[in-house]
C-alpha positions as a Markdown table, in Angstrom:
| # | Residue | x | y | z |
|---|---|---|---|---|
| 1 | Unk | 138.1 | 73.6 | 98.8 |
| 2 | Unk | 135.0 | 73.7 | 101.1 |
| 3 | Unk | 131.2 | 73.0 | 98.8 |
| 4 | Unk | 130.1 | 76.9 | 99.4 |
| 5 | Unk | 133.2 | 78.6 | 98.6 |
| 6 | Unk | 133.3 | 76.5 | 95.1 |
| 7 | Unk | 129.5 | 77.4 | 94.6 |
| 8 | Unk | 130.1 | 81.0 | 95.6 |
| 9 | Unk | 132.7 | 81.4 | 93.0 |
| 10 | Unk | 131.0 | 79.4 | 90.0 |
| 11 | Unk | 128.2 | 82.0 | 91.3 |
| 12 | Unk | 130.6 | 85.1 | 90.3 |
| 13 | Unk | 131.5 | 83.7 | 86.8 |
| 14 | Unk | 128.0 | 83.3 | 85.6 |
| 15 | Unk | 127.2 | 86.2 | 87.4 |
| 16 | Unk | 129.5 | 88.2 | 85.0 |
| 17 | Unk | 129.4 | 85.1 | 81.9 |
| 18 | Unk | 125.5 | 86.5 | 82.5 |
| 19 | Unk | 126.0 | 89.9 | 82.0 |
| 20 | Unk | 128.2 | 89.6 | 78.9 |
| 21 | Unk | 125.8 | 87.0 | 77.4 |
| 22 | Unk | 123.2 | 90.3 | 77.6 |
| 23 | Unk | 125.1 | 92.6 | 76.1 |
| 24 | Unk | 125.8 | 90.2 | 73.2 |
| 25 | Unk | 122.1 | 89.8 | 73.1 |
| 26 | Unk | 121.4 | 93.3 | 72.7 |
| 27 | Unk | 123.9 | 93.7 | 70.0 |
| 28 | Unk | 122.6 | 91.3 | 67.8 |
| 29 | Unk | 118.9 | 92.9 | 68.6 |
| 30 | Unk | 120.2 | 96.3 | 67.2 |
| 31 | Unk | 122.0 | 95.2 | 64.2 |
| 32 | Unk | 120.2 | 92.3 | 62.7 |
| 33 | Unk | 117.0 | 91.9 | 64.3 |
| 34 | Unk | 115.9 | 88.8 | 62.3 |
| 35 | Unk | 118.9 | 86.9 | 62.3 |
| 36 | Unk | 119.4 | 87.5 | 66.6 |
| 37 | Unk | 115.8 | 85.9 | 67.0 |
| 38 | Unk | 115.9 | 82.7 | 64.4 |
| 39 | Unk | 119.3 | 82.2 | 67.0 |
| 40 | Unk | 117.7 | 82.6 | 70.0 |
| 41 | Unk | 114.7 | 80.3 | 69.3 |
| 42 | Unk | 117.3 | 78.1 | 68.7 |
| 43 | Unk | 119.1 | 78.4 | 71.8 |
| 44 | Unk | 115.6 | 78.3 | 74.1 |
| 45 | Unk | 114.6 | 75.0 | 72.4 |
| 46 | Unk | 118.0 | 73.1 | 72.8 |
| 47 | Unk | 118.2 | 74.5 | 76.8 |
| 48 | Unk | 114.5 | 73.0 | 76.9 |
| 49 | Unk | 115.8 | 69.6 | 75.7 |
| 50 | Unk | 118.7 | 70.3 | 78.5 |
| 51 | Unk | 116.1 | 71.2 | 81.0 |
| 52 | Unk | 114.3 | 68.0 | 79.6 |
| 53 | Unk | 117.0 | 65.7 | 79.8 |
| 54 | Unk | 117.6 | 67.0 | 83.5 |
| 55 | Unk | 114.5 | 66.4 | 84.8 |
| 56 | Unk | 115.0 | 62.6 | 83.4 |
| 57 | Unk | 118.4 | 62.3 | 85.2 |
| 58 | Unk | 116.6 | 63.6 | 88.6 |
| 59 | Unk | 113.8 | 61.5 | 88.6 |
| 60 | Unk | 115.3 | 58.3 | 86.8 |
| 61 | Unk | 113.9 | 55.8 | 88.8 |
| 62 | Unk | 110.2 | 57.1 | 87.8 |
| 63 | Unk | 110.5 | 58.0 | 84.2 |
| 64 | Unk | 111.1 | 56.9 | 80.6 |
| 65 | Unk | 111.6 | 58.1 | 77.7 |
| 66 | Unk | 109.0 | 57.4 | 75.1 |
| 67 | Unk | 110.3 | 59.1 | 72.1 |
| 68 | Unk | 110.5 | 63.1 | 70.5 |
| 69 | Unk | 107.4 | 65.2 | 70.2 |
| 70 | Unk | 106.8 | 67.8 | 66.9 |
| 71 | Unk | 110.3 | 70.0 | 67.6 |
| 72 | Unk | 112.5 | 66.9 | 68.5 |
| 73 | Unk | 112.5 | 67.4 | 72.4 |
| 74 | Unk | 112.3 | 64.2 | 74.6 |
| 75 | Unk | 109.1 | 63.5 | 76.2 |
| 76 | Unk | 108.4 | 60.5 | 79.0 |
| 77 | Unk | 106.4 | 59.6 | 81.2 |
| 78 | Unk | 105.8 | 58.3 | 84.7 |
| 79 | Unk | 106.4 | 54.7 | 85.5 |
| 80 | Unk | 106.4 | 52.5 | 89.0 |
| 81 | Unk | 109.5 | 52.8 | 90.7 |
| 82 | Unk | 111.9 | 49.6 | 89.6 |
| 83 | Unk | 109.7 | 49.2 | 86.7 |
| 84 | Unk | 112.5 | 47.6 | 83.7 |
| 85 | Unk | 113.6 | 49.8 | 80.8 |
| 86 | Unk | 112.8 | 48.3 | 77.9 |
| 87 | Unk | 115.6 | 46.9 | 76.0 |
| 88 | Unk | 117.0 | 48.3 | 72.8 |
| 89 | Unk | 116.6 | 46.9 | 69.5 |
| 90 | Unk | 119.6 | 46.0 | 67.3 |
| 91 | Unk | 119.7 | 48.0 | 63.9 |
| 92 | Unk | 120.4 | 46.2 | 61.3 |
């Protein structure tokens, strides 16, 4: 199967996964308020540490990871290209 006609389909299942994933969201709005936003702060803070964890895997070569800020997401930072990652320590 040809590159845009896989992409054109995966584009018509979250197209409609999209619009389902709405409706659920308005659901849970209109019947237990609270409850629907304590989840969906959830969900936007572990699809930032996705985002997060991304952005590392696209730009490897020029970042680390240096550890979790205050909410637990992954922060690094900038090093020179072919710089070594430190290694890891042995626990225990």
């Amino acid at each position: 199967m040809e590159n845009d006609t896989i992409i054109a389909k995966i584009e018509k299942v979250r197209k409609n996964n999209n619009k389902l994933w709405m409706k659920i969201l308005k659901l849970a709005f209109k019947s237990e308020e609270k409850k629907a936003r304590e989840i969906l702060r959830k969900i936007v803070i572990n699809d930032s540490k996705v985002t997060e964890l991304c952005s590392i895997l696209c730009d490897a070569d020029n970042s680390k990871s240096i550890g979790k800020d205050y909410r637990g997401s992954f922060v690094h930072e900038r090093v020179k290209p072919n710089t070594p990652m430190p290694k890891k320590r042995n626990k225990g």
